[in-house]
Phi, psi and omega in degrees: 000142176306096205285014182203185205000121184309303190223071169288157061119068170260076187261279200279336224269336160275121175293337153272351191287122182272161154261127160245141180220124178282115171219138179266123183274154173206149174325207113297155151271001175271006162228036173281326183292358188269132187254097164283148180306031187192348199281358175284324213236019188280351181288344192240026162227131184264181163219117187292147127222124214244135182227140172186177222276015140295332195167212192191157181201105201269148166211199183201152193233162160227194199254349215116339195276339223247126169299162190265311164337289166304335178280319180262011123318300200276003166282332179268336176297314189235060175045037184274196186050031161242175180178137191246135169249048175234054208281198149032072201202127154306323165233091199234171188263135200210111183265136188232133200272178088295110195270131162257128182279320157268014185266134147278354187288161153240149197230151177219150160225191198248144165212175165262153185242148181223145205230097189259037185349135164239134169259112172282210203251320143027099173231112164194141198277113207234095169087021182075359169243173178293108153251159167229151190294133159214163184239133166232177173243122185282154148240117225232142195284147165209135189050260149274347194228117193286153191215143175263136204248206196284186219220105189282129127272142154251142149262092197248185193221117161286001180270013198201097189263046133245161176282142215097175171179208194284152160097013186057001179308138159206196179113045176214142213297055172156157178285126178309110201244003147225161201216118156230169195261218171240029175243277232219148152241146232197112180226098163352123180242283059046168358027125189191140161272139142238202195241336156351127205237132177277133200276159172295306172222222196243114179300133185038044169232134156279124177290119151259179192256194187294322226269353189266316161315309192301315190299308192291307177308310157280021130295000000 
């Protein structure tokens, strides 16, 4: 029997009905000894990502606990507040807020990610369901040109038939239901149908495009 959701999974087939599917973040383990300024408090920030046939909008929550300084560092680490409505695409458009600490504006700019996926043959079972491994080296639009970045495991599930997981990453045949990154592991918690609405754009962000970005930043 299935160790997590209570009630799946009525998912995509009502056009206004949203999904939210919950994951709880940790280091790697090749960076738990390293001290980052937030790592005490990953235990008291969850992760969202709410999906319906409009888009998709990944964000992060806390408990209370987590000073607002530290809480918006791990909101910036692990892309949250972004959200694409070009979903379930190797390549899709992704807005990423940037925390400034002494600026009251908050700023965001939009940039794209291209996700190439391999799958191996790799099998194991994670939270009860069957996943299987795939890896890509991500690549992120900078000006004209896409430049390749870290380096992804996916663990997804065809047994769960959407494409997605955190970062809105998707293009792989089932939902990502652990993801890590060269930071953080993102481990499936939760399921829930809500009534949560994906915002158009990131509430109190200034939206930029890259080159409006680059621009604001060096003044």
């Amino acid at each position: 029997m299935k160790k997590i959701f209570a009630f799946l999974f009525i998912i995509q087939f009502a056009k206004a009905q949203t999904t939210k599917y919950d994951y709880k973040i940790e280091l790697t383990n090749s960076n738990k000894n390293m001290s980052f300024p937030f790592k005490n408090f990953l235990n008291n920030v969850k992760t969202h990502l709410l999906m319906n046939s409009s888009g998709e909008y990944f964000y992060a929550t806390q408990d209370g606990s987590v000073p607002n300084d530290e809480f918006e560092m791990i909101k910036i680490a692990i892309n949250s507040n972004g959200s694409t409505l070009k979903p379930y695409q190797s390549e899709f458009e992704y807005i990423i807020p940037w925390f400034q600490k002494n600026k009251t504006q908050k700023i965001a700019f939009k940039t794209k990610y291209k996700t190439n996926w391999i799958i191996t043959d790799e099998v194991k079972k994670i939270n009860g369901y069957i996943c299987y491994k795939a890896t890509c080296v991500l690549e992120q639009l900078y000006e004209d040109d896409f430049v390749e970045g870290q380096n992804l495991t996916a663990w997804f599930t065809p047994e769960i038939k959407t494409s997605s997981g955190p970062n809105c990453f998707s293009d792989l045949p089932g939902l990502i239901v652990q993801l890590e990154t060269s930071i953080f592991n993102f481990t499936l918690d939760n399921i829930e149908n809500t009534t949560e609405e994906i915002p158009v754009s990131i509430e109190g962000y200034k939206i930029y495009s890259y080159d409006e970005y680059q621009e604001y930043i060096s003044k």
